[in-house]
C-alpha positions in Angstrom: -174.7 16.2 87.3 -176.4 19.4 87.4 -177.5 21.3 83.7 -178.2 24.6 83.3 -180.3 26.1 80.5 -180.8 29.7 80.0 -182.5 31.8 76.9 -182.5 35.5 75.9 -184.6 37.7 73.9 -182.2 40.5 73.2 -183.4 44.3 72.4 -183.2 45.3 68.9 -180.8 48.1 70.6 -178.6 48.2 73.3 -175.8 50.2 74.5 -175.9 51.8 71.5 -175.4 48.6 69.3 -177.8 46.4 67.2 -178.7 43.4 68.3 -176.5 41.1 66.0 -173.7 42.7 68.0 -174.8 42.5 71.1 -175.8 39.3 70.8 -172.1 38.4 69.3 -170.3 40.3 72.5 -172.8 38.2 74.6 -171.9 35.1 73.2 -168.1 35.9 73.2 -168.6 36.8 76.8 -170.4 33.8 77.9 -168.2 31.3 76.1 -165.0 33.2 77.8 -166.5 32.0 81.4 -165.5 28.3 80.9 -161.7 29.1 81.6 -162.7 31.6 84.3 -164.8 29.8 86.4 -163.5 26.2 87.6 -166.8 25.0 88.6 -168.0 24.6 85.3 -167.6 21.7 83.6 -169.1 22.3 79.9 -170.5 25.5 78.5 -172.1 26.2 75.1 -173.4 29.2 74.1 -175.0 30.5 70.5 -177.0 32.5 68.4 -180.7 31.0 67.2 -181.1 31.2 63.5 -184.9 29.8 64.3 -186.9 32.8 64.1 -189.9 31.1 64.4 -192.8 32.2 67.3 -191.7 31.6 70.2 -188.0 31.7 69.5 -185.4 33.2 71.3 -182.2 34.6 70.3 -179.3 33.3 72.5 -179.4 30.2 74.5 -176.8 28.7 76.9 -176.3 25.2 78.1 -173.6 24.2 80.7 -173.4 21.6 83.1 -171.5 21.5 87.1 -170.8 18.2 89.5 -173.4 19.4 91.9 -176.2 22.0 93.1 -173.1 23.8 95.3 -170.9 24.4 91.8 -174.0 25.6 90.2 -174.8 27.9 93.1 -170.6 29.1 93.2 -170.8 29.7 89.7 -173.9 32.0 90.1 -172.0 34.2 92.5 -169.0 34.4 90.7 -167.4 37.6 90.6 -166.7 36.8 86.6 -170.2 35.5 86.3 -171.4 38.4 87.5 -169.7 40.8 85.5 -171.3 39.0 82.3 -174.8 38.8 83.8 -174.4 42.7 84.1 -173.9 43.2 80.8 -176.4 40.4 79.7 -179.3 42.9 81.8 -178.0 45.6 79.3 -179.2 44.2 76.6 -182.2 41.5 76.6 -185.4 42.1 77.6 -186.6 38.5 78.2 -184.9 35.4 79.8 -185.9 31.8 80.7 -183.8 29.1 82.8 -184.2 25.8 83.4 -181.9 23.7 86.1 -182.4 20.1 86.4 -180.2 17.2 88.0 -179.0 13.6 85.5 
């Protein structure tokens, strides 16, 4: 089993929205990706209310059989469309993959 872990600190604007709505459309859009994309076998996605240092604003954990569904899943013409919009609006992103 492969997880995937990914944060975003999102600009205070964006596309001509706040950030509260951006990160809302963001959320919205990665959630919709579960019934889209068969290689994914969980996805959770949601808004930090830790506003601590450090902290980021949106995080996303999913999790795929195998390295291969990870990497189909990357290039994704639905996951692609949301990583566009995703570029839009942060300004900071970490990842972490790891194998269980």
């Amino acid at each position: 089993m492969v997880k995937h872990i990914v944060m975003w600190h999102l600009k205070n604007e964006a596309n001509g929205n706040e950030m509260e709505q951006n990160a809302a459309e963001m959320i919205q859009k990665l959630r919709g990706l579960k019934e889209k994309i068969p290689q994914i076998v969980e996805l959770e996605a949601g808004r930090n209310f830790n506003h601590g240092s450090g902290a980021f604003d949106v995080a996303m954990y999913s999790s795929f059989k195998s390295k291969d569904d990870l990497e189909a899943y990357a290039k994704h013409p639905e996951h692609l469309k949301v990583v566009e919009f995703i570029k839009s609006v942060v300004d900071q992103r970490a990842v972490v993959d790891y194998e269980v």
